[in-house]
TIPAVEX-867636 format. One line per 4 residues: their letters; for each residue x, y, z of N, C-alpha, C. Coordinates in nm, 2 decimals. Layout:
// TIPAVEX-867636
A> X,Y,Z,X,Y,Z,X,Y,Z | ...
END
This chain:
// TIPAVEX-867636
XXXX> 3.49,-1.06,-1.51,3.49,-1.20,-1.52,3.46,-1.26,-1.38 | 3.49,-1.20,-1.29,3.49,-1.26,-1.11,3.33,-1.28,-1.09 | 3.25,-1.13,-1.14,3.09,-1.12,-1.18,3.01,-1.31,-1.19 | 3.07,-1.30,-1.35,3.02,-1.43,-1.43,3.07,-1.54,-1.34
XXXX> 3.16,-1.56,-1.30,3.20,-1.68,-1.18,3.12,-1.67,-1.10 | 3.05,-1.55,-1.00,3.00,-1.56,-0.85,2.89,-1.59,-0.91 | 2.83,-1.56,-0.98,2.67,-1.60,-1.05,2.66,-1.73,-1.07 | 2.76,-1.75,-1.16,2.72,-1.89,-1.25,2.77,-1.98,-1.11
XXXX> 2.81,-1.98,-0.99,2.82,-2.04,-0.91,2.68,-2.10,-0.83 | 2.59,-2.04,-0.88,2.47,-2.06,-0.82,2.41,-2.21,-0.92 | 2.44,-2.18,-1.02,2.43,-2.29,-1.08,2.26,-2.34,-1.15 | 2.27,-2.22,-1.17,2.13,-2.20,-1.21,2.08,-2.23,-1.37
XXXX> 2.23,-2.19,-1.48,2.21,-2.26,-1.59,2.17,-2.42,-1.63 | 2.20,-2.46,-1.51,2.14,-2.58,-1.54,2.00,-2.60,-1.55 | 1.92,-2.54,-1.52,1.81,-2.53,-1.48,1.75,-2.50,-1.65 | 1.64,-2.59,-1.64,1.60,-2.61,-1.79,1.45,-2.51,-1.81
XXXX> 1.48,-2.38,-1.88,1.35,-2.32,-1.89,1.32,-2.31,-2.03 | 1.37,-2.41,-2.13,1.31,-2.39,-2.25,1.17,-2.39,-2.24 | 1.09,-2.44,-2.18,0.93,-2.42,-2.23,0.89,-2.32,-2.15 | 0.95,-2.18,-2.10,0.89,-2.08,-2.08,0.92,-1.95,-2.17
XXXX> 0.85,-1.90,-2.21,0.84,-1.83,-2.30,0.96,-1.69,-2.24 | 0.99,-1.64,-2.37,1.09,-1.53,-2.28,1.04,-1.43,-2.26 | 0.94,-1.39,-2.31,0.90,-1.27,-2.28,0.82,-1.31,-2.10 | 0.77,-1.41,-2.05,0.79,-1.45,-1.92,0.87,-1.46,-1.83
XXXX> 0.97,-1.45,-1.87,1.10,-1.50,-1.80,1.16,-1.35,-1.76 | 1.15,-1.26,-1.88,1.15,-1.10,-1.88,1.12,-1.04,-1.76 | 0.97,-1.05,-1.81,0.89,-1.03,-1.71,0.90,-1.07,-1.57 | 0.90,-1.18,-1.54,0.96,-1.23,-1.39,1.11,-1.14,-1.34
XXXX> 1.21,-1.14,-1.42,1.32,-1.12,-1.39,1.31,-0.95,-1.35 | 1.26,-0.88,-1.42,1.21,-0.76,-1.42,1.15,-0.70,-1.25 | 1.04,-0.82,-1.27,0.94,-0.76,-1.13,1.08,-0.79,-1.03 | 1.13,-0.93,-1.04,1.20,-0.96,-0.93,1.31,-0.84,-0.91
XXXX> 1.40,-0.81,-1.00,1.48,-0.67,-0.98,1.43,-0.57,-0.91 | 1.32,-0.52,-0.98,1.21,-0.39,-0.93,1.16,-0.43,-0.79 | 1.16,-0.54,-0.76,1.11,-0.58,-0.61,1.17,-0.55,-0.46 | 1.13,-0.52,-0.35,1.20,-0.56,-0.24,1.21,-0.70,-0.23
XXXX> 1.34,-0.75,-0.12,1.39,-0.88,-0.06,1.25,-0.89,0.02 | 1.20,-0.80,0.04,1.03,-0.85,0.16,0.95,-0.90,0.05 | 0.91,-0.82,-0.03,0.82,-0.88,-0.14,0.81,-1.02,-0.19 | 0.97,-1.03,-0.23,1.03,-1.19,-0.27,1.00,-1.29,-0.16
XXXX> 1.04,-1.24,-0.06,1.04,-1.39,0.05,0.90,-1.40,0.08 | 0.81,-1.27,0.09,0.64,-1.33,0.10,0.60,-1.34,-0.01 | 0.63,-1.39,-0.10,0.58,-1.45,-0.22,0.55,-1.57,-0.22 | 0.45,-1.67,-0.24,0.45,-1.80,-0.21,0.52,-1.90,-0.33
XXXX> 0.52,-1.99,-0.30,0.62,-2.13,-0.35,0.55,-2.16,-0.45 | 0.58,-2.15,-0.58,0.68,-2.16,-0.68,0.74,-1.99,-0.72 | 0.63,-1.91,-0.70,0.68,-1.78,-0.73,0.80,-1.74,-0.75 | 0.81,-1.74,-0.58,0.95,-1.70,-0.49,1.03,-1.72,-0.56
XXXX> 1.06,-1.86,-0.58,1.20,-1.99,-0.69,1.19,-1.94,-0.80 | 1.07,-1.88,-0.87,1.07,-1.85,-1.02,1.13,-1.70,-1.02 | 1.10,-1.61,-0.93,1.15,-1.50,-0.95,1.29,-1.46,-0.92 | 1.35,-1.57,-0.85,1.48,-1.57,-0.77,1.58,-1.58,-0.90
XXXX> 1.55,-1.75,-0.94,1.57,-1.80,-1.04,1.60,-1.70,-1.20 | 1.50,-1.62,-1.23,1.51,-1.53,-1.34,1.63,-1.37,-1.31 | 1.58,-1.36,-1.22,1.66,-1.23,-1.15,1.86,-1.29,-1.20 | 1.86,-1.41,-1.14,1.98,-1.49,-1.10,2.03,-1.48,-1.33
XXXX> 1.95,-1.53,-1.33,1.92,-1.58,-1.49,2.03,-1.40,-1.59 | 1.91,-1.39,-1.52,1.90,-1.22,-1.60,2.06,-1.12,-1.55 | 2.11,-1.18,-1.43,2.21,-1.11,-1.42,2.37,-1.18,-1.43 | 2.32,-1.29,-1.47,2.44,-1.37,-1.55,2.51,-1.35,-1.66
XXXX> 2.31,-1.32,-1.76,2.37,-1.32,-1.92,2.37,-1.16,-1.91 | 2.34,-1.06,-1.79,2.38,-0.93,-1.83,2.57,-0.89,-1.76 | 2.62,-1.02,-1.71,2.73,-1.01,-1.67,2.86,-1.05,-1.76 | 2.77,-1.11,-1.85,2.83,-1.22,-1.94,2.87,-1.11,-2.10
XXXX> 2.73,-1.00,-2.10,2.78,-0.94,-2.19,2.87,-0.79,-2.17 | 2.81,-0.81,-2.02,2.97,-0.70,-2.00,3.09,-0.71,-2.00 | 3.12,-0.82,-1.95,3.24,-0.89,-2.03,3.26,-0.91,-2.14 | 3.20,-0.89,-2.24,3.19,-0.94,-2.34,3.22,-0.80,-2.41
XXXX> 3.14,-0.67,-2.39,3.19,-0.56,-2.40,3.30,-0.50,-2.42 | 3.36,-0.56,-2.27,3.49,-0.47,-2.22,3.62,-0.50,-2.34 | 3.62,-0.71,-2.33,3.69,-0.76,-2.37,3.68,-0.69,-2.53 | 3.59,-0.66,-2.62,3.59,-0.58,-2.74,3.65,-0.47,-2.70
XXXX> 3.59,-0.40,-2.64,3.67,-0.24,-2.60,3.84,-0.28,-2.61 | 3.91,-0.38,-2.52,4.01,-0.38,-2.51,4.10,-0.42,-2.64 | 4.01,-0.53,-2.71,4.09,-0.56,-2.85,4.07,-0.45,-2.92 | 4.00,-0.32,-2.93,3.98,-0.25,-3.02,4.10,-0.13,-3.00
XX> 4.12,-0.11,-2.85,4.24,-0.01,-2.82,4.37,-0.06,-2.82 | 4.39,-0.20,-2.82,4.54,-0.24,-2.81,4.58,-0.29,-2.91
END
């Protein structure tokens, strides 16, 4: 849960990407993971913010479902 707080502190869900397709957004979030911090910051402007943005994206809703996980795990053992 501390995960989904430090993330979602960025504040990034606000950020409206319904008209980009997901399998773009995938893809962005993907390279940006797979990437060095050098690669990202010489990346030029919009890139940079798009890849940041997705990476940030991508490790919220993968923080959100580990939580989400655990919290099953634990109703299922107690």
């Amino acid at each position: 849960m501390e995960r989904v707080e430090e993330i979602s502190a960025f504040g990034l869900g606000r950020v409206n990407l319904s008209r980009v397709p997901i399998d773009r957004l995938s893809t962005l979030a993907r390279y940006g993971q797979l990437s060095k911090a050098q690669t990202i910051e010489l990346a030029p402007e919009p890139r940079r913010t798009a890849l940041l943005t997705t990476v940030v994206r991508q490790m919220a809703a993968q923080a959100v479902d580990d939580a989400l996980d655990l919290f099953a795990l634990l109703m299922a053992t107690g």
